[in-house]
DSSP file (Angstrom, degrees, kcal/mol; ACC not computed):
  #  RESIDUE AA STRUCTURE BP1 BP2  ACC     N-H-->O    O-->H-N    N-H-->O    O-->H-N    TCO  KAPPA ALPHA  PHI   PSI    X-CA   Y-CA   Z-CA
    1    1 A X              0   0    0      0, 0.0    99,-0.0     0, 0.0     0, 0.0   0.000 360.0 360.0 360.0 -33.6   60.4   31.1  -13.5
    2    2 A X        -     0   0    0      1,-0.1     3,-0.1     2,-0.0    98,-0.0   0.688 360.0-175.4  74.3  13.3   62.3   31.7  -16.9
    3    3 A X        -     0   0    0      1,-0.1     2,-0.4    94,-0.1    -1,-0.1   0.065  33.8-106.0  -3.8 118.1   64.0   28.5  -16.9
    4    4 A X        -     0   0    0      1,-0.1     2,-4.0     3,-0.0    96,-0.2  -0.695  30.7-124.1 -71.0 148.7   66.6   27.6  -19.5
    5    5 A X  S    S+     0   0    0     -2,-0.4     2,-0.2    94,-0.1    -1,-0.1  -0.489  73.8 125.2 -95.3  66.2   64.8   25.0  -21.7
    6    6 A X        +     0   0    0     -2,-4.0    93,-0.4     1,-0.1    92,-0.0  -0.701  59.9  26.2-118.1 166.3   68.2   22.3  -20.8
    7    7 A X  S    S+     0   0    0     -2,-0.2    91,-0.1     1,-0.1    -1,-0.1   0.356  81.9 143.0  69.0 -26.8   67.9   18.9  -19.3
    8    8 A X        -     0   0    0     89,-0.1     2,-0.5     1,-0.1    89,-0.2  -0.093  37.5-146.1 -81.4 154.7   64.6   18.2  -20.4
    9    9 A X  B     -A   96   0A   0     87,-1.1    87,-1.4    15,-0.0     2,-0.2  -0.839   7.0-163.0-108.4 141.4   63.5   14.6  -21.6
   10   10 A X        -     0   0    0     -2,-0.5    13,-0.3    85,-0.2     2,-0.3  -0.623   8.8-171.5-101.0 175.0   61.0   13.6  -24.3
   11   11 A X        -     0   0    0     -2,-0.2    83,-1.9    10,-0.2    10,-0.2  -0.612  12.6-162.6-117.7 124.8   59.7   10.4  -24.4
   12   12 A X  E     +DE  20  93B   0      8,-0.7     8,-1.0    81,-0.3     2,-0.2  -0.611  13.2 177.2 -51.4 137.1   57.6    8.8  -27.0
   13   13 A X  E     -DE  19  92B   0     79,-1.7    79,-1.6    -2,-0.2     6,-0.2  -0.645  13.0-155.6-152.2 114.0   55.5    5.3  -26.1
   14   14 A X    >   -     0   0    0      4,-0.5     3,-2.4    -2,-0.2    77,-0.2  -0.303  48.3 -71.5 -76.1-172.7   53.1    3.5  -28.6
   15   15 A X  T 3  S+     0   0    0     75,-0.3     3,-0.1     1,-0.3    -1,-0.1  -0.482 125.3   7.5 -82.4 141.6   50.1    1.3  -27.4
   16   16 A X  T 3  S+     0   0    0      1,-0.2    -1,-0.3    -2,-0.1     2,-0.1   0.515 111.5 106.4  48.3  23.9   52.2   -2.0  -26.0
   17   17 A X  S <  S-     0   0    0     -3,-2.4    -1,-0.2    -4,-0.1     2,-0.1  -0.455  76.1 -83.5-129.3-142.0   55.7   -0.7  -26.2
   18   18 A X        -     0   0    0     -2,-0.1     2,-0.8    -3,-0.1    -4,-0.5  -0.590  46.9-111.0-101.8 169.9   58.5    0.5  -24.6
   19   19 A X  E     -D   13   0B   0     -6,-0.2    -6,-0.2    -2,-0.1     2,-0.1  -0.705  42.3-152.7-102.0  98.0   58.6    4.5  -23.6
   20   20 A X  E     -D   12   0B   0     -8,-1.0     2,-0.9    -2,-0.8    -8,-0.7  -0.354   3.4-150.2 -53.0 135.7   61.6    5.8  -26.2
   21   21 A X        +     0   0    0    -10,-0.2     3,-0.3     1,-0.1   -10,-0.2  -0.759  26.1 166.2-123.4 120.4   63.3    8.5  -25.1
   22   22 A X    >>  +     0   0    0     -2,-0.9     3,-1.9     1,-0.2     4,-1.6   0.085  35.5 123.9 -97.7  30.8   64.6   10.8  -28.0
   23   23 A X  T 34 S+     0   0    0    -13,-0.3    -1,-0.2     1,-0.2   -12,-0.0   0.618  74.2  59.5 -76.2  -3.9   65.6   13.9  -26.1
   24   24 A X  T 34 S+     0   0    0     -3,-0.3    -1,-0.2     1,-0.1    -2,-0.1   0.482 110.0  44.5 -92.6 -19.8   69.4   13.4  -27.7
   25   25 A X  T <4 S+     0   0    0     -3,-1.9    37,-1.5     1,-0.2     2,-0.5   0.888 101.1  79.7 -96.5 -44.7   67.9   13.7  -31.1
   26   26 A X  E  <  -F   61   0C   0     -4,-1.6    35,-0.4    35,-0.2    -1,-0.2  -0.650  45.8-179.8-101.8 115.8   65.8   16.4  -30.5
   27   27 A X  E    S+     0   0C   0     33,-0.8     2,-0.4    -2,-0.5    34,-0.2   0.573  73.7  16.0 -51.3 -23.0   66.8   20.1  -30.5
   28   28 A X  E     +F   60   0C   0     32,-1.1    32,-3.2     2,-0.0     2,-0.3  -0.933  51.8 179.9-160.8 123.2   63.2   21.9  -29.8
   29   29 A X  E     +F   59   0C   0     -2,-0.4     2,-0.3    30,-0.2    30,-0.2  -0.805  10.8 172.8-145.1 126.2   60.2   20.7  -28.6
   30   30 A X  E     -F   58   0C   0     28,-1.6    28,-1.7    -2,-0.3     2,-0.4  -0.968  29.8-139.9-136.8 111.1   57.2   23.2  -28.2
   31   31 A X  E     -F   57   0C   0     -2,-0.3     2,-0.9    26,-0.2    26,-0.2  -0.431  30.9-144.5 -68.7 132.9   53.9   22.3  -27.4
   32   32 A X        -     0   0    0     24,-0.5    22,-0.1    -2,-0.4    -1,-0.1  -0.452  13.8-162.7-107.1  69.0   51.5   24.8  -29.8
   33   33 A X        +     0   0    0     -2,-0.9     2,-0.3    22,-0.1    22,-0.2  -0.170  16.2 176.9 -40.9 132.0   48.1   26.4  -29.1
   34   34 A X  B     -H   54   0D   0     20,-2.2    20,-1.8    18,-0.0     2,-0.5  -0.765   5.0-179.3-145.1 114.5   46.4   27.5  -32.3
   35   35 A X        -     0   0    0     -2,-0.3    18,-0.2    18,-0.2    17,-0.1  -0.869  23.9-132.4-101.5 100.5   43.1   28.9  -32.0
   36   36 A X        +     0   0    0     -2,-0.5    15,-2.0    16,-0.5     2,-0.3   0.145  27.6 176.6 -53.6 164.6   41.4   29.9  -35.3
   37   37 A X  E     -I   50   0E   0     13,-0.2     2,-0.3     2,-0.0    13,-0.2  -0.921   7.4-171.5-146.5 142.1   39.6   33.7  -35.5
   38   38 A X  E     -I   49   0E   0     11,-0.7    11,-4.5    -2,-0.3     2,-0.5  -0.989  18.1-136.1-137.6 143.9   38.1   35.0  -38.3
   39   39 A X  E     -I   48   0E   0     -2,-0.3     2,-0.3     9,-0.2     9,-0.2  -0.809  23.7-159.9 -92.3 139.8   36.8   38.6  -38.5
   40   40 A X  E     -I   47   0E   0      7,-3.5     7,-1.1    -2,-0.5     2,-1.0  -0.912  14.4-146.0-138.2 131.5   33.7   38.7  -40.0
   41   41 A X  E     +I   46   0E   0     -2,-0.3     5,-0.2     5,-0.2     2,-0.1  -0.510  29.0 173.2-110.1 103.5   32.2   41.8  -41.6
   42   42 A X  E >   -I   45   0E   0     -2,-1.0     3,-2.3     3,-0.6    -1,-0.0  -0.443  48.4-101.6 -93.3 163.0   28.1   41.7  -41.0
   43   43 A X  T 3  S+     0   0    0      1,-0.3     3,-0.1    -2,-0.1    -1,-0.1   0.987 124.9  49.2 -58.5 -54.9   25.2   44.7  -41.9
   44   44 A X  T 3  S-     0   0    0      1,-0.2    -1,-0.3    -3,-0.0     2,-0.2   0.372 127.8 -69.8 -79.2  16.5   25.3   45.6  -38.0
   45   45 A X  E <   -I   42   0E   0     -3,-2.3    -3,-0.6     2,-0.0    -1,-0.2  -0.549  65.0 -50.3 126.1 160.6   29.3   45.8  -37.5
   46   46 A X  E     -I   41   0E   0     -5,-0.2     2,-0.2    -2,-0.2    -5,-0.2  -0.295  52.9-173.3 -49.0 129.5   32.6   43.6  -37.5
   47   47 A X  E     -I   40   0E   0     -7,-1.1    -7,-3.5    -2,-0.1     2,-0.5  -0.916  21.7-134.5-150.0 146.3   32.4   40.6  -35.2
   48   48 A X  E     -I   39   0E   0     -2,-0.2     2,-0.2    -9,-0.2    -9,-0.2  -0.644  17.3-160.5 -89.2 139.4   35.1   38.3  -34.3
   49   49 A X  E     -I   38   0E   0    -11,-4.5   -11,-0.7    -2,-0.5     2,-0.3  -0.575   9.1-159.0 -94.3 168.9   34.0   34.3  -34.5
   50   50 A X  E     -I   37   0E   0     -2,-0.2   -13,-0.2   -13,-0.2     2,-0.2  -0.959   4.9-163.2-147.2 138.0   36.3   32.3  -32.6
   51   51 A X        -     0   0    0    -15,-2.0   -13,-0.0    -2,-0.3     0, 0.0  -0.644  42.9 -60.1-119.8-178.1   36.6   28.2  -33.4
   52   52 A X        -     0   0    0     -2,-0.2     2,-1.2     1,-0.1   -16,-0.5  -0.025  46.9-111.0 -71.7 156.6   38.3   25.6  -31.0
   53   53 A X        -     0   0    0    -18,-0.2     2,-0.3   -20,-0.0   -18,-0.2  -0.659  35.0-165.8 -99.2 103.1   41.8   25.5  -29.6
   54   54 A X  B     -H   34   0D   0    -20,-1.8   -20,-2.2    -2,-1.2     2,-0.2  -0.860  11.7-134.1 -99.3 154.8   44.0   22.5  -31.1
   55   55 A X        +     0   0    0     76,-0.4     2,-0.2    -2,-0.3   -22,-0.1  -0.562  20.9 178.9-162.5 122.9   47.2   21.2  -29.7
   56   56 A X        -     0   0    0     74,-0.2   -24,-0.5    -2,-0.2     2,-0.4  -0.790  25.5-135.7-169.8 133.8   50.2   20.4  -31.8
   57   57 A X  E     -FG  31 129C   0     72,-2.1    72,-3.4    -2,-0.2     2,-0.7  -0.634  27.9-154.1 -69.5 116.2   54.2   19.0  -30.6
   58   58 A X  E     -FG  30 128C   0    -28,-1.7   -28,-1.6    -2,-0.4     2,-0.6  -0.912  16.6-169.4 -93.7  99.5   56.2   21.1  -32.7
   59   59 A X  E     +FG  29 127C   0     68,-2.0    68,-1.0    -2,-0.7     2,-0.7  -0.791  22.9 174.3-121.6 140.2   59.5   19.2  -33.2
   60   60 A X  E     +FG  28 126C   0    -32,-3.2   -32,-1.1    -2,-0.6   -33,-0.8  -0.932  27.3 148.8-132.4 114.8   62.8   20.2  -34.7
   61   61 A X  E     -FG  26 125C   0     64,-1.9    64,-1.8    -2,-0.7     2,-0.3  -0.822  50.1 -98.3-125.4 168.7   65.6   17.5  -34.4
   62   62 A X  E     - G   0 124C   0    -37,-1.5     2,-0.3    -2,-0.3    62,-0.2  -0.776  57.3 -98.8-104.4 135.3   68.8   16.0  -36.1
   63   63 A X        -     0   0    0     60,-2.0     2,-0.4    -2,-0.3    60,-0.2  -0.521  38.8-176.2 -56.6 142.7   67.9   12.9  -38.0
   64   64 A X        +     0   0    0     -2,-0.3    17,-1.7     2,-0.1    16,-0.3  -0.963  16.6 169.4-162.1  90.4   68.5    9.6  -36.5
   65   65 A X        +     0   0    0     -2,-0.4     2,-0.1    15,-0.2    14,-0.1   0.275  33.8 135.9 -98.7  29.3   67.8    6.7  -38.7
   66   66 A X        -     0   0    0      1,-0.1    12,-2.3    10,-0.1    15,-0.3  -0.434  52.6-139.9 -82.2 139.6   69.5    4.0  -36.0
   67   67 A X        -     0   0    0     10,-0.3     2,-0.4     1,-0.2    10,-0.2   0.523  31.9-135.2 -69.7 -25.3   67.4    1.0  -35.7
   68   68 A X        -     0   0    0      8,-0.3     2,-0.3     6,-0.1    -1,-0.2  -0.639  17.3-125.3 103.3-145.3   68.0    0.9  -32.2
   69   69 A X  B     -J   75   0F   0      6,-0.8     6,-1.4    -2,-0.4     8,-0.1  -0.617  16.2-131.6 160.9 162.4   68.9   -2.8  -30.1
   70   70 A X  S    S+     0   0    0     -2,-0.3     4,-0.2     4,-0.2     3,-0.1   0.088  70.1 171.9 173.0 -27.0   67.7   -4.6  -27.3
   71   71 A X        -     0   0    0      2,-0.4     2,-0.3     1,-0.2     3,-0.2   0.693  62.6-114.1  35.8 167.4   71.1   -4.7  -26.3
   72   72 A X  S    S+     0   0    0      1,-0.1    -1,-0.2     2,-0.1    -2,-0.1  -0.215 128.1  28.6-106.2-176.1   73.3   -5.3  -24.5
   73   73 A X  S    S-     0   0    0     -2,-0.3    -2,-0.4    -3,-0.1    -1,-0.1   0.695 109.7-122.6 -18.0 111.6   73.9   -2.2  -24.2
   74   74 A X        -     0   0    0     -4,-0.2     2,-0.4    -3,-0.2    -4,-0.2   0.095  27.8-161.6 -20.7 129.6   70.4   -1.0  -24.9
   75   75 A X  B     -J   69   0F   0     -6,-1.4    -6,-0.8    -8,-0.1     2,-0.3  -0.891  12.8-131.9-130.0 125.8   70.3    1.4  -27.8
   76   76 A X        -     0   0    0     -2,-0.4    -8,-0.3    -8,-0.2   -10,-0.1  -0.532  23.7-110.6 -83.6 152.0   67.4    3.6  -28.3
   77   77 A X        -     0   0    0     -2,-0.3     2,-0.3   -10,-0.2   -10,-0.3  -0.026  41.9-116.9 -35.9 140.9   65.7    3.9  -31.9
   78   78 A X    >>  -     0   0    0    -12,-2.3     4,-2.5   -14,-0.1     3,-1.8  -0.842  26.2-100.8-107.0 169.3   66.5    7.3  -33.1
   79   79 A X  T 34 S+     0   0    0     -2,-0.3     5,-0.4     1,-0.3     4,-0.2   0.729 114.3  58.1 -59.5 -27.4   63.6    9.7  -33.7
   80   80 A X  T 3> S+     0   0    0    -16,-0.3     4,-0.8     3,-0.2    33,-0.4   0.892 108.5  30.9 -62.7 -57.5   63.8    9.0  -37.2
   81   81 A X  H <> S+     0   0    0     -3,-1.8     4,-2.7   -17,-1.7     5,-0.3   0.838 121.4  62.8 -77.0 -60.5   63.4    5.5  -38.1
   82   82 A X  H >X S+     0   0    0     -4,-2.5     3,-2.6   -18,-0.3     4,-0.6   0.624 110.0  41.9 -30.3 -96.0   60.7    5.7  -34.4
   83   83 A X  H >> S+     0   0    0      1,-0.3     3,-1.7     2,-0.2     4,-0.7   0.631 117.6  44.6  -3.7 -73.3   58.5    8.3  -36.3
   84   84 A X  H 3< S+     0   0    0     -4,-0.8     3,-0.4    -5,-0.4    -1,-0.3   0.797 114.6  49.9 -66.5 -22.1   58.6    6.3  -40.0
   85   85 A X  H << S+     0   0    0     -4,-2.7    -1,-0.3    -3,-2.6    -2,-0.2   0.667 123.2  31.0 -86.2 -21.3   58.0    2.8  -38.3
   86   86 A X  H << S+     0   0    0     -3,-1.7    24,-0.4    -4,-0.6     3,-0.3  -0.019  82.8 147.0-131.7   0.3   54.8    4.3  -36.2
   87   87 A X  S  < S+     0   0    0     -4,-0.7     2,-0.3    -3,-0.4    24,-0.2  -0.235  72.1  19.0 -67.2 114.9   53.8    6.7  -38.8
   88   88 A X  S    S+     0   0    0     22,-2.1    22,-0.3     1,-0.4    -1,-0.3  -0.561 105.8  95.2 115.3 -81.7   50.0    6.9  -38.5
   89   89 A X  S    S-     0   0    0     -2,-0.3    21,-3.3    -3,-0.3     2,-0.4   0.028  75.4-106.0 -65.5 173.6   49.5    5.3  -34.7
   90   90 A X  E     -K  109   0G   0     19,-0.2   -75,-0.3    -3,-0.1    19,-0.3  -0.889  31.4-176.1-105.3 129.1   49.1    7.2  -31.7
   91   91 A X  E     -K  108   0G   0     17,-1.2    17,-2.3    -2,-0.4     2,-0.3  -0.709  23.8-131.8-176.7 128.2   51.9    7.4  -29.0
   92   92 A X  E     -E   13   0B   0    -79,-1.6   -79,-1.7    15,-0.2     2,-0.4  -0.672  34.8-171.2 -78.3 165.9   51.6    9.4  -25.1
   93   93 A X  E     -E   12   0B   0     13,-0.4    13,-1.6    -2,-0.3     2,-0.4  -0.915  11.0-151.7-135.0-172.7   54.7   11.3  -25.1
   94   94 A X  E     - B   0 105A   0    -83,-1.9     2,-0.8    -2,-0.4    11,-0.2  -0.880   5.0-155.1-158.6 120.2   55.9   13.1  -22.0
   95   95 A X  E     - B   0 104A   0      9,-3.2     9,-3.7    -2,-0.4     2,-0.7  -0.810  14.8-166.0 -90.5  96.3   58.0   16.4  -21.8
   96   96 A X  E     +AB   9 103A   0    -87,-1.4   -87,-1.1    -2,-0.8     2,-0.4  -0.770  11.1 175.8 -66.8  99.7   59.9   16.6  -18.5
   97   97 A X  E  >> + B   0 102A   0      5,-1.7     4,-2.3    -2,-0.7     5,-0.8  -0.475   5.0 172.8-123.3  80.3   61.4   20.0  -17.7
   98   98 A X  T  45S+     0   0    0     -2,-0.4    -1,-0.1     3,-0.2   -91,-0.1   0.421  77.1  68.1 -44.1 -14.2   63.1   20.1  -14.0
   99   99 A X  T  45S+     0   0    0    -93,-0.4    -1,-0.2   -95,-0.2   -94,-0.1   0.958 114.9  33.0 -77.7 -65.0   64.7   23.5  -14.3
  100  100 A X  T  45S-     0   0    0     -3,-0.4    -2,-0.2   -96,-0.2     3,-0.1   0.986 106.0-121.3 -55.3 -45.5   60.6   24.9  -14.2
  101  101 A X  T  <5S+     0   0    0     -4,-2.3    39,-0.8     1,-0.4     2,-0.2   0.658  75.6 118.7 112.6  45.0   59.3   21.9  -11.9
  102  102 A X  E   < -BC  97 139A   0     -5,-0.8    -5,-1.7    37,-0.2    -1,-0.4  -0.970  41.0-173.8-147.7 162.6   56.6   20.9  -15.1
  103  103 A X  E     -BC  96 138A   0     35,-1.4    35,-1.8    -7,-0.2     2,-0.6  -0.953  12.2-157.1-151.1 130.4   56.0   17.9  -17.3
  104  104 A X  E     +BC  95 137A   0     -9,-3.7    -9,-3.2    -2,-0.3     2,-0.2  -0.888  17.3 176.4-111.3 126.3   53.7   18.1  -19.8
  105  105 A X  E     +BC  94 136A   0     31,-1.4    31,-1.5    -2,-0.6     2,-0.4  -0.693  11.2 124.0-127.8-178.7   52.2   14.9  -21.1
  106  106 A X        -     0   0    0    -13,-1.6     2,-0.4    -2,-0.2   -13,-0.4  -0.858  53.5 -68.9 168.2-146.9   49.3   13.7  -23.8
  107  107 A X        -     0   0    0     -2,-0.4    25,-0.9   -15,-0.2     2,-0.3  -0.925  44.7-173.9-158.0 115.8   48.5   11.5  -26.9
  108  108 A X  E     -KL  91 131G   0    -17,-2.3   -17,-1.2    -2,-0.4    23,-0.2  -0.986  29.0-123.1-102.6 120.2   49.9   12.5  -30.1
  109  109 A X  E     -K   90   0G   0     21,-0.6   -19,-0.2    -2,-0.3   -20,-0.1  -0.353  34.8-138.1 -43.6 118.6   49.3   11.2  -33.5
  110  110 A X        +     0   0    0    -21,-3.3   -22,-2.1   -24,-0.4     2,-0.3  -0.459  25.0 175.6 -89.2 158.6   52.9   10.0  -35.0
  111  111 A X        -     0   0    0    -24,-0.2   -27,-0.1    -2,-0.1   -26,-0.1  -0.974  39.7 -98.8-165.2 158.5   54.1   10.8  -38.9
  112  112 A X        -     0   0    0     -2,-0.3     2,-0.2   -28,-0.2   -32,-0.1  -0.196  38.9-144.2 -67.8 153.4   57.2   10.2  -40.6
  113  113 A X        -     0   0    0    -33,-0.4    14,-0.1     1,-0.1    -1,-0.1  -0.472  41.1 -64.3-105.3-169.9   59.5   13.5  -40.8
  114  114 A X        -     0   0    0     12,-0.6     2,-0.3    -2,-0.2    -1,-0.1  -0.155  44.1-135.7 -66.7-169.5   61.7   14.3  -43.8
  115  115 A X        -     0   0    0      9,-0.1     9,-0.1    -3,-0.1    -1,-0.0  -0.946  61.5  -5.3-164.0 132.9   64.7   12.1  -45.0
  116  116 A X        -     0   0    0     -2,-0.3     2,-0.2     7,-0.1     8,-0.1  -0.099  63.0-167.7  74.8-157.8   68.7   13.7  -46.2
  117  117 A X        -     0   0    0      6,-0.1     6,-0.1    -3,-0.1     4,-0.1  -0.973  40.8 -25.4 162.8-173.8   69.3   17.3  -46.4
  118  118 A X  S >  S-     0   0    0     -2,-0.2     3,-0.6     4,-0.2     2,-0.3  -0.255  78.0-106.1 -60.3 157.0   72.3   20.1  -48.0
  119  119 A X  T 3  S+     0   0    0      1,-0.2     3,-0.1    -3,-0.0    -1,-0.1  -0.679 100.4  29.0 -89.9 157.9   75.9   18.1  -48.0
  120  120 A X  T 3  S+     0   0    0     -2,-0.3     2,-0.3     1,-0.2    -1,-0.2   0.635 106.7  83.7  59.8  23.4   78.3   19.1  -45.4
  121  121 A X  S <  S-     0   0    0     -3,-0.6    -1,-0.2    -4,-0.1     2,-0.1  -0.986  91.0 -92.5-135.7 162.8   75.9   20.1  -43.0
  122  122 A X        -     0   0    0     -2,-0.3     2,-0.4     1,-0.1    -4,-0.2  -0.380  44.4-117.1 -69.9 159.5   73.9   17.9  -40.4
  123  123 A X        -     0   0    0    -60,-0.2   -60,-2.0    -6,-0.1     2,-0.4  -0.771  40.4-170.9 -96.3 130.6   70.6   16.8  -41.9
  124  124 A X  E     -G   62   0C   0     -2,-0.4     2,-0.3   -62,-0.2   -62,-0.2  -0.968   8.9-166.9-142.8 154.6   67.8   18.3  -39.9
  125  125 A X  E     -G   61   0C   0    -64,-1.8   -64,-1.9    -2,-0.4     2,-0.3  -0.884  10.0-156.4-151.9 145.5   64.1   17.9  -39.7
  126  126 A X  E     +G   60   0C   0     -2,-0.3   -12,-0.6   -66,-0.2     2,-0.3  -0.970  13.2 174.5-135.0 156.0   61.0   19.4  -38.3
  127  127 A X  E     -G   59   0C   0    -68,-1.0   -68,-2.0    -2,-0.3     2,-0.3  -0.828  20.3-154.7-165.3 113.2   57.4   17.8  -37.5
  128  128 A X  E     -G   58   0C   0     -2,-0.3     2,-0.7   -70,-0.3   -70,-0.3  -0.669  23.6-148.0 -82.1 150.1   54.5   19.1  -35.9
  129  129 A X  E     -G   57   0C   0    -72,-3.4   -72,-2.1    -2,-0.3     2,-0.9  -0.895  13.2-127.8-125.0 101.6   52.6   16.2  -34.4
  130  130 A X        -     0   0    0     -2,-0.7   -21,-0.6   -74,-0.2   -74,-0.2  -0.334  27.7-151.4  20.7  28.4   49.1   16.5  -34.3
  131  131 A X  B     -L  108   0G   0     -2,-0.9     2,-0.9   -23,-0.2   -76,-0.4  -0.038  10.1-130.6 -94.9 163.0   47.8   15.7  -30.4
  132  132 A X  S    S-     0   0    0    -25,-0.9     2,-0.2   -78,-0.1    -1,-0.2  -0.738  76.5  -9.2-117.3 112.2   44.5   14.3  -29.5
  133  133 A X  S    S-     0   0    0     -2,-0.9   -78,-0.2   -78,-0.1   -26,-0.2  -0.297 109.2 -59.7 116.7-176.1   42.5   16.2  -26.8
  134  134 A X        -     0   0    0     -2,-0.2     2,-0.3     1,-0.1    -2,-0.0  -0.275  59.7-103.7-122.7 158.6   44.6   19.0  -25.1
  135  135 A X        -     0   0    0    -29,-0.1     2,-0.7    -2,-0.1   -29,-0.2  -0.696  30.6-131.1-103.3 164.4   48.1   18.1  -23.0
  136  136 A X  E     -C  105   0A   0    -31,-1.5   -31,-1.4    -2,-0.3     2,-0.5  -0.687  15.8-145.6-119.2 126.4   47.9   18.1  -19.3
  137  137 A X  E     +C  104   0A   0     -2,-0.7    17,-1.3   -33,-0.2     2,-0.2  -0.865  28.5 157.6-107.5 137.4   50.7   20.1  -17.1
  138  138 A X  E     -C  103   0A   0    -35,-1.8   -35,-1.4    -2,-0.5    15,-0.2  -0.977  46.5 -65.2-157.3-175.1   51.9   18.9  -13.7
  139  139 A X  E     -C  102   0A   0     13,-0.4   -37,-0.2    -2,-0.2     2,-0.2  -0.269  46.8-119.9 -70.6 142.2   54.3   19.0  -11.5
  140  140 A X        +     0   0    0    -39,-0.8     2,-0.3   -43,-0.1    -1,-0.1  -0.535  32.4 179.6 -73.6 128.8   57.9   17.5  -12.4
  141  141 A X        -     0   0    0     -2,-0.2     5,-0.2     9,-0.1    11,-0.1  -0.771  32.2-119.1-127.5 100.1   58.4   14.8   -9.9
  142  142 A X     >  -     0   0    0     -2,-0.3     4,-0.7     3,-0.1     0, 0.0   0.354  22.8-109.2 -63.7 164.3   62.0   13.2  -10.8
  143  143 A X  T >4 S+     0   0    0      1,-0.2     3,-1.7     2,-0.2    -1,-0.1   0.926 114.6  67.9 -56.6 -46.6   62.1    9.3  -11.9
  144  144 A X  T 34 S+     0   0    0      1,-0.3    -1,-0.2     3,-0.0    -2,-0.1   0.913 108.4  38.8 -20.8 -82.1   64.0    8.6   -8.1
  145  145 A X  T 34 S+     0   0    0      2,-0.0    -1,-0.3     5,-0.0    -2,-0.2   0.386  86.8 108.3 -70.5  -2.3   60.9    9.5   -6.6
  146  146 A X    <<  -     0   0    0     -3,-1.7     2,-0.2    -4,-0.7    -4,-0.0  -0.124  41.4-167.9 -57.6 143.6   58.0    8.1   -8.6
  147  147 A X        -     0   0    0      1,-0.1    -1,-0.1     3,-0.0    -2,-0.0  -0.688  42.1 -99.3-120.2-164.7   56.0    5.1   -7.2
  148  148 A X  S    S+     0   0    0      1,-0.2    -2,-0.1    -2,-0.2    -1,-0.1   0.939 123.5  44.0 -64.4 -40.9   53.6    3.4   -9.7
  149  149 A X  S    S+     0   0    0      2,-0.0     2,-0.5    -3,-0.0    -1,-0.2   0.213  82.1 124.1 -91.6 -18.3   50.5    5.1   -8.5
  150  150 A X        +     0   0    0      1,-0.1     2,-0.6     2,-0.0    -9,-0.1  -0.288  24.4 153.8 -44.2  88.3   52.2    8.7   -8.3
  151  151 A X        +     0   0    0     -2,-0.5     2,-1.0    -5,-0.0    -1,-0.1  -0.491  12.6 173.0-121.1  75.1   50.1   11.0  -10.4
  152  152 A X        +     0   0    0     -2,-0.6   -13,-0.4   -13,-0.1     2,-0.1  -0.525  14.5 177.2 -88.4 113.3   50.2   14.9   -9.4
  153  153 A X        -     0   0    0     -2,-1.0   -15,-0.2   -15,-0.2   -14,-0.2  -0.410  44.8-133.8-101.3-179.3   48.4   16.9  -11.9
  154  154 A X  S    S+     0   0    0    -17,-1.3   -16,-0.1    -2,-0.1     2,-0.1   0.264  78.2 111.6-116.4   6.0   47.5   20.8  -12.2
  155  155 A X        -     0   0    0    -18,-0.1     2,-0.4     1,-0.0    -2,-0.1  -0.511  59.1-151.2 -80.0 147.7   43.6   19.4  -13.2
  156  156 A X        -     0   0    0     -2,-0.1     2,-0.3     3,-0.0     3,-0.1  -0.998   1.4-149.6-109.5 142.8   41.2   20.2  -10.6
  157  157 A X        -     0   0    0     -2,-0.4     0, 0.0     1,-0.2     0, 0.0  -0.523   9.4-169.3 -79.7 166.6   38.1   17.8  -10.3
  158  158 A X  S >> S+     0   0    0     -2,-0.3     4,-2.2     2,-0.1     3,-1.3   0.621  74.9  69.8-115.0 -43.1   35.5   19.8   -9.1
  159  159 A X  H 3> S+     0   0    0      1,-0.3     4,-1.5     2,-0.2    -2,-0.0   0.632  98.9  49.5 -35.8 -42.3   33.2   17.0   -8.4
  160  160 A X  H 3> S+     0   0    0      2,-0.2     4,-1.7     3,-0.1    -1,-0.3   0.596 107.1  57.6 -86.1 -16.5   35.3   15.8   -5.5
  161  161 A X  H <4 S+     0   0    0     -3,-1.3     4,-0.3     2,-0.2    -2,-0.2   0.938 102.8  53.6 -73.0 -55.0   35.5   19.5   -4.0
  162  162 A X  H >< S+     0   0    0     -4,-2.2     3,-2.4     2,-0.2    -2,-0.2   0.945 109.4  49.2 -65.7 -50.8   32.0   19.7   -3.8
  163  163 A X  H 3< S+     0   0    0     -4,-1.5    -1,-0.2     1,-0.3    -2,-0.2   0.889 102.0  60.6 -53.2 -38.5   32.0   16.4   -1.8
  164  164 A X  T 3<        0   0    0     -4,-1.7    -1,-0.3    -3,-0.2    -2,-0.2   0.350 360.0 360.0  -6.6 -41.8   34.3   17.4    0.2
  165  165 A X    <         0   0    0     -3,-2.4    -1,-0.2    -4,-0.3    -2,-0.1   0.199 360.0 360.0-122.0 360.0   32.0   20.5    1.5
């Protein structure tokens, strides 16, 4: 579609907590295919090897060391302090983008990002985050309309087609 990359929400959630949402902190977040190649030069000719395709949250944000509250008012954690406090466990996150119609979700490994920066300017930070096992795209279906059970994905089982037939 060619979508501006506006609006969208991140969320963070570790194993028993609440789902953070730092999309206010964060300026870019790009999910990253990187699948190694090496050419390799053998007696019978050049051949390219190709090794497995890993996944990693590329994130570029203003620091946010706020501690966050319980409120009231609720205040959320900012990406900053979340990240150093969780540094090490493993967190779904979920990228909502409603100008395409996609939300991309998954399991990432958290780690602290840098701390300060130049004076007179905002202090800004980048962190690629690790994820484990590949992120799953589906269709954006806005919070209004979610039930509990609402899960629309882009996976197809195959196993259930074939029963089907």
């Amino acid at each position: 579609m060619g979508s501006y990359f506006d609006d969208v929400t991140l969320t963070l959630t570790v194993e028993g907590g609440a789902a953070v949402d730092v999309s206010c902190d964060v300026t870019a977040a790009t999910l990253v295919p990187e699948t190694p190649e090496e050419i390799r030069k053998r007696l019978c000719g050049p051949t390219t090897l190709v090794g497995t395709t890993t996944w990693g949250l590329e994130l570029e944000y203003d620091q946010n060391w706020a501690a966050g509250s319980a409120g009231p008012p609720v205040v959320s954690q900012g990406i900053s302090a979340f990240l150093a406090a969780h540094a090490g466990e493993l967190a779904d996150f979920s990228i909502e983008w409603p100008a395409e119609g996609e939300t991309a979700t998954g399991k990432v490994r958290l780690k602290a990002g840098p701390y300060g920066g130049t004076a007179g300017e905002v202090a800004e930070a980048s962190v690629t985050l690790g994820l484990d096992g590949v992120p799953t795209f589906a269709t954006y279906v806005p919070a209004a309309s979610r039930s509990a059970d609402t899960e629309i994905s882009t996976s197809v089982d195959t196993d259930d087609e074939e029963e089907a037939a």
